[in-house]
N, C-alpha and C positions, 0 to 999 in steps of 0.2 A: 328742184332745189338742191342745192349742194349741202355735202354733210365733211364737207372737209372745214376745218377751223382755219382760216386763212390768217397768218399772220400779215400785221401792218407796219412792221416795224422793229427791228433789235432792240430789245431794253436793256441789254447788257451784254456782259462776258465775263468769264471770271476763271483765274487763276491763282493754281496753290505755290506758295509761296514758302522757302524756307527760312525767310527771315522776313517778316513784316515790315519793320522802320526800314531796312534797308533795300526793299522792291517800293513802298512808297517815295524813298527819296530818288530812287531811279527815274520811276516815271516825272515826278517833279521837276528833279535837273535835266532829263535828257527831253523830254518833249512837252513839257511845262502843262504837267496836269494838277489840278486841284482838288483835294482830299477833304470829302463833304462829312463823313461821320466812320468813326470807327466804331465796332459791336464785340462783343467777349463772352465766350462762354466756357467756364473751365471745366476742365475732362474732370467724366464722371457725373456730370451735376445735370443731365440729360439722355442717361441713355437711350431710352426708347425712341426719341427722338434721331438722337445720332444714329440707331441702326434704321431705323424704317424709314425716316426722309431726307437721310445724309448719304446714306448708303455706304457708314462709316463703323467704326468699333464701336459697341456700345461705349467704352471708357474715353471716346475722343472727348478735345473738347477747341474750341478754336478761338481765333482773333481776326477779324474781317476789318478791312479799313475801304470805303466805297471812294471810288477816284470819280471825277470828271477829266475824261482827254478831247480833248473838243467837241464836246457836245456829245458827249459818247460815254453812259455808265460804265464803268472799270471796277470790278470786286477783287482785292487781293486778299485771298485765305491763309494764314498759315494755322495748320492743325497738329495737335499734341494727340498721338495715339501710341499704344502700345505695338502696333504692325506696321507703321509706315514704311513706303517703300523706298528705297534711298535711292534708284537710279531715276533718271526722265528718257523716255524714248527721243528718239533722233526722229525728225520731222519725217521722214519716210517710213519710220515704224508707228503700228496701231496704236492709235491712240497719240499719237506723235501730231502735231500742230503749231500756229503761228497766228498772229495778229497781225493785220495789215495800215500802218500809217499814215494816211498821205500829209505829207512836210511842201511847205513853199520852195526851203533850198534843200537839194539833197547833201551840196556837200557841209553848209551848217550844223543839220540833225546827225552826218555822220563824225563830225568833228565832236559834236557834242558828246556821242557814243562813245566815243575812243577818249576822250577828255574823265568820262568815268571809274572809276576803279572796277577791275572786272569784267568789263564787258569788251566786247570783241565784232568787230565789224566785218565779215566774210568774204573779202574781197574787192576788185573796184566795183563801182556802180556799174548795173549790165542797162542796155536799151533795148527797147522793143522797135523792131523795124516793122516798116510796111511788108506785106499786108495786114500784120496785126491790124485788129477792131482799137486799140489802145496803144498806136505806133506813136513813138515821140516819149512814152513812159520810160522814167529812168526808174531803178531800183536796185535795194541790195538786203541782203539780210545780213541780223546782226544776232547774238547771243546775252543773252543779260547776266551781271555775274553768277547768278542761279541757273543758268545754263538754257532759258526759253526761248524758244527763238521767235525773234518779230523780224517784218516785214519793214521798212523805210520806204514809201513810193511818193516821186516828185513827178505832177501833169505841168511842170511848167514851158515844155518844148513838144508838148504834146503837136501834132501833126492833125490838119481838117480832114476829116471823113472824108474816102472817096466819093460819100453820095451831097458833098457838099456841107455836110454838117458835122459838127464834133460828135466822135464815139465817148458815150458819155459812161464813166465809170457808177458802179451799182453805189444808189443814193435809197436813204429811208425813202417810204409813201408817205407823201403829204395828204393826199387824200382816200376816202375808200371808193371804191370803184362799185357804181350799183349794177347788178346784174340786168342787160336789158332782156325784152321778151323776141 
């Protein structure tokens, strides 16, 4: 019997945010997500909380707005503390990261990107050549005016597996898998 907790699924992601209405209308305009509840809690009116399961100042206090991006939970935080840190690492530094898209057209989503105030597209679209497992992937990264960086990725020239079949990029579990004996 295993004692590892297997996850079946991402329920989410979330990032912090230095200005809330304007990372909401972001994703909104740029990759057409929809904003199912937003949550408040103002600094101060929970410390214990904010220090032992926010892993925040006790005096934080925050504003949460929960997105859908295709079928994908999205949490945008932004939090009111007394010690917030004003820079973001750069994706190759700890703690430094990114969210990956996949879009129909890439040059649509990138047009939409640059069509934004703020935000900045990193270049042209690169491809993935054979042998890649995911040869035919186009992609690019872009910076949100907040400075985060996501991912853009289009499988529409995607290339058939050498073994005959599509290399299939990482999809949730539909189902759980029972152990046999």
């Amino acid at each position: 019997m295993s004692t590892v907790a297997t996850a079946t699924v991402i329920d989410h992601a979330s990032l912090t945010v230095p200005d809330l209405d304007a990372a909401v209308a972001f994703f909104v305009e740029v990759l057409g997500a929809r904003e199912h509840y937003r949550r408040r809690v103002e600094p101060g009116k929970a410390r214990d909380v904010m220090a032992s399961r926010f892993n925040a100042h006790p005096d934080a206090g925050f504003e949460l707005a929960r997105l859908d991006v295709a079928g994908f939970g999205l949490e945008l935080w932004r939090y009111t503390a007394p010690d917030l840190a004003t820079t973001r690492p750069r994706n190759c530094d700890p703690g430094g990261s990114h969210l990956g898209f996949l879009v129909p057209d890439l040059a649509a989503a990138c047009a939409a990107a640059e069509r934004h105030p703020g935000s900045r597209v990193l270049g042209p679209p690169s491809r993935l050549d054979p042998p890649h497992p995911l040869a035919g992937r186009t992609w690019v990264y872009l910076l949100t005016p907040w400075g985060q960086q996501l991912e853009l990725v289009c499988d529409r020239d995607r290339e058939p597996h050498p073994a005959g079949r599509a290399a299939e990029p990482t999809r949730p579990a539909t189902h759980k898998e029972e152990p046999t004996a």
